[in-house]
N, C-alpha and C positions, 0 to 999 in steps of 0.2 A: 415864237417862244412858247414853252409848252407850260399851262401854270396848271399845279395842283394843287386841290380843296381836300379836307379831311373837315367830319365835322360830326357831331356826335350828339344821340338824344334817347334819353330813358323813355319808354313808349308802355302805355298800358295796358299791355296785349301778350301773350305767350307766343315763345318764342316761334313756333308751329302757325300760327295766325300771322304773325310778322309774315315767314318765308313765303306763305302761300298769296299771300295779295301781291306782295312784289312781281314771284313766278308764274305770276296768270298775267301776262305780256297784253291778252286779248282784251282783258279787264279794264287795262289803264286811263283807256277812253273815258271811264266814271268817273274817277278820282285826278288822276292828274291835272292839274287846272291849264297848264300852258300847252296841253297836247289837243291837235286838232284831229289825227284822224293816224289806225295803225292798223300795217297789212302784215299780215303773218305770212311768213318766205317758207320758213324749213320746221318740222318738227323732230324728234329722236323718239326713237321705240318707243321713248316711255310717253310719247303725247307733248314734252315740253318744247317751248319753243327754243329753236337755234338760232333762227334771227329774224329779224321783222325789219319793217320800214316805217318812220316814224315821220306826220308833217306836225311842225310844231309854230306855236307864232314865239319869234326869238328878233328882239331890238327893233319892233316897229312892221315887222315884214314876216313870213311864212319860211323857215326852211324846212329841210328835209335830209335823212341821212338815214343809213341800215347800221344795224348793230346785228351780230352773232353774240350769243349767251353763251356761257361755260354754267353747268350745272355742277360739276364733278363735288363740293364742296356742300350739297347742301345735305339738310337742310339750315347749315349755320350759313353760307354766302350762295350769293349767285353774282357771274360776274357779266361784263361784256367790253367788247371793243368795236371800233369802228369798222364797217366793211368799204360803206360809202357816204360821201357828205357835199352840199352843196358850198355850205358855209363853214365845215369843220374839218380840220384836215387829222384831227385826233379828239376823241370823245370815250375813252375807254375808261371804264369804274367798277364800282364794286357798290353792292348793300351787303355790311356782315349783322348778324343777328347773334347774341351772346346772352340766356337767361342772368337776369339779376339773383345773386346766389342768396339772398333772404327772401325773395320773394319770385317766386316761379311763371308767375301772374304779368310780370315785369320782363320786358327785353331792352338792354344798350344796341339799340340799331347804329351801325358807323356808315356814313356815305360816303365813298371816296370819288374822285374824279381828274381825271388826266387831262384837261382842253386845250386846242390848237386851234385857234381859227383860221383860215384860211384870207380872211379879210383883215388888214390891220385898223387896229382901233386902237381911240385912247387909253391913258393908265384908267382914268379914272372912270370911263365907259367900261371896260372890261371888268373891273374890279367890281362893278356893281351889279353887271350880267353875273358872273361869277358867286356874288351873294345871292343873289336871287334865285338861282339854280341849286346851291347849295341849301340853302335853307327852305325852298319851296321842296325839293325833293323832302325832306323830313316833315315840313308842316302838312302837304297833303296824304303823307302816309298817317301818319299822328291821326289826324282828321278822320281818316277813314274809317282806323282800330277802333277809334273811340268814340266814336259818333255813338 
């Protein structure tokens, strides 16, 4: 069963600072708290990345799975979907980035996420992997801006 997350947070950063930590793929090693290590695959003309391979610690244990990027939208989104996955059999999202129209200073970052595991687990196991992916992808960005 495939559950999607949407989740949403005003961040204190423009919206240009938002795009650009997201789309530095190479970067995420610093900020992302649950990632353990990422290997850049492909780049496009312009330097950005197409897809990587991500090892991450996920429910007690290390997975691993490659994502391709879509840049075509920025600098308001950058998207991606799964190529390959040990433990995921769909892992495809989005980060969109939209200035706050009083204050320019200010972005509504939206995280979206598609997930499939590939291994079945509980309601109440997934529901809380599921939080914690959702809301950690926003607290360690937040963190980052605004440190």
């Amino acid at each position: 069963m495939i559950d999607k997350l949407s989740v949403s947070r005003v961040i204190n950063a423009e919206l240009k600072d938002c795009h650009a930590l997201v789309s530095d793929i190479e970067g995420y090693e610093t900020w992302v708290s649950d990632l353990k290590e990422v290997d850049i695959k492909n780049r496009d003309d312009e330097g950005r990345v197409t897809e990587a391979t991500f090892r991450v610690a996920a429910m007690g244990r290390s997975a691993s799975y490659s994502l391709a990027y879509d840049h075509s939208d920025a600098p308001s989104a950058i998207r991606w979907e799964l190529v390959t996955g040990d433990i995921v059999k769909r892992l495809d999202g989005s980060y969109s980035f939209e200035s706050v129209l009083d204050d320019p200073k200010q972005t509504e970052v939206l995280f979206e996420l598609a997930l499939e595991l590939a291994i079945p687990l509980p309601g109440f196991v997934k529901r809380r992997a599921e939080g914690r992916i959702a809301h950690a992808a926003l607290d360690d960005l937040q963190a980052q801006l605004e440190h």
